[in-house]
C-alpha positions, 0 to 999 in steps of 0.5 A: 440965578435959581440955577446959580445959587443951588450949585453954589450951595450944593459945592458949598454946604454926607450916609452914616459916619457921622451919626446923621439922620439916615445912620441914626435911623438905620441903627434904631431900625436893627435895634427895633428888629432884636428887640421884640418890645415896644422901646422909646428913646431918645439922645443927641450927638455934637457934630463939629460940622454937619457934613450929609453925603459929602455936604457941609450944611451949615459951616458950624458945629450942631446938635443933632437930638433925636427921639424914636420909637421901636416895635419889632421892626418898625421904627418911627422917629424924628432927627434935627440938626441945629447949628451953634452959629449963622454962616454965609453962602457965596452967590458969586466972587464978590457978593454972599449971602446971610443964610442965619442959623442952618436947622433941619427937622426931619420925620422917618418911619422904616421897617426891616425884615431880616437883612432889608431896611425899607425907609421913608424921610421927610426933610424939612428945613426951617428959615434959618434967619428967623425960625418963627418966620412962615410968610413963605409957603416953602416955611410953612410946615403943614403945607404939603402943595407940592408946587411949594412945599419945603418937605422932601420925601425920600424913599430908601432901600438898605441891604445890611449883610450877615456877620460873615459878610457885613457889607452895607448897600443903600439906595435913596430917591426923592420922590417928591417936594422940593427937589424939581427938575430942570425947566425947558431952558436947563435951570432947575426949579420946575414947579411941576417936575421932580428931579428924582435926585438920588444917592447910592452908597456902599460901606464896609465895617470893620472891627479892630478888636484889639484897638477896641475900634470900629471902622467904617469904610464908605463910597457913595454918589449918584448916577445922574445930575439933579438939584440935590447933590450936583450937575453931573454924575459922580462921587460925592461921599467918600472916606472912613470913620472911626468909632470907639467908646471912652470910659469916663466912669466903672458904668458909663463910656462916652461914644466918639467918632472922627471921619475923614470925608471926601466929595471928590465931585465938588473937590472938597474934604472935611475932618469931623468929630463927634460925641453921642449921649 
């Protein structure tokens, strides 16, 4: 049944186009490199839908705020994703499940030298039916055990090549928490063994100055099955993103995106628009 509800979930429920975490934080990360002061920010983005790596998380628009800190390349920060409305998951044909609100609260810390990122995330997802509730250990934030703990830990590497050659590499593992692997009779879930799930991506920018538009070309997927991002090998976040700034005002232009995401492994698409303050 574990096995059950996680694939269900997995095909159910994206890499940067959608001003996630792991695109919010590079771009804090290569704005600490430039400047050379100590900076601290903070925004927000409305997502029509939180789509991660090709997965829909939540099935409602969210606001994602963020805040981070910045010094000569060091870059630390916290990013959450909060849904506007509960959704249900399927657990098979005829019965579903009441998940509640889907939030997400998430740590990182990178450092970039010239054109490597190194990164470290801790996910952290609260109890969606009621975000007070810490009766299990998995909700319980200060519980590090990694038998039952919520967080997982992340550890990335990022390529970002020269304006001549803009292309972007990103290579992401989990290392630890809760992400375990499969148990002596294939079903996902041993406390004792993590299931090293991992995400690869590469991406291509592309600007169209006179449209006054950027493009985002992406493919990403993972090498091998795991408990994350599906059973098998294979693609699983696809497609583009368009990003431009509206003018609203003689000093202020309001920042929108819209991607067209593809998960050809769990044979899904999305159509997502955002908004960035």
């Amino acid at each position: 049944m574990k096995k059950l509800i996680i694939l269900i979930f997995i095909c159910f429920t994206s890499i940067y186009q959608l001003c996630a975490q792991d695109e919010q934080a590079l771009k804090e990360a290569e704005e600490a490199v430039s400047d050379k002061s100590a900076t601290l920010n903070f925004g927000a983005d409305i997502m029509s839908r939180y789509i991660w790596r090709g997965i829909d998380f939540g099935n409602s628009p969210a606001i994602q705020p963020s805040i981070y800190f910045s010094w000569r390349g060091l870059n630390i920060g916290a990013w959450g994703s909060y849904s506007f409305a509960p959704y249900r998951a399927m657990i098979n044909d005829s019965v579903s499940v009441n998940m509640g609100n889907y939030a997400e609260m998430d740590m990182y810390v990178s450092y970039t030298l010239k054109w490597f990122t190194l990164m470290f995330f801790d996910y952290f997802v609260p109890n969606g039916l009621d975000p007070n509730y810490t009766g299990l250990q998995e909700y319980q934030y200060f519980n590090y055990d990694k038998k039952t703990t919520g967080h997982t830990f992340e550890v990335s590497l990022t390529f970002t090549g020269p304006s001549a050659f803009p292309i972007k590499f990103y290579a992401g593992t989990l290392v630890y928490g809760n992400d375990k692997a499969k148990d002596t009779l294939g079903f996902y879930g041993d406390v004792n063994k993590n299931n090293f799930s991992t995400y690869l991506e590469l991406a291509y920018p592309v600007a169209l100055r006179k449209l006054k538009m950027d493009l985002n070309f992406f493919a990403g997927g993972t090498p091998f099955g795991g408990s994350w991002y599906g059973p098998k090998a294979g693609f699983t976040n696809v497609g583009i993103t368009a990003k431009k700034m509206i003018p609203i005002s003689k000093s202020y232009c309001l920042p929108v995106q819209a991607s067209f995401i593809t998960n050809p492994a769990a044979q899904k698409v999305f159509l997502v628009f955002g908004i960035s303050f």
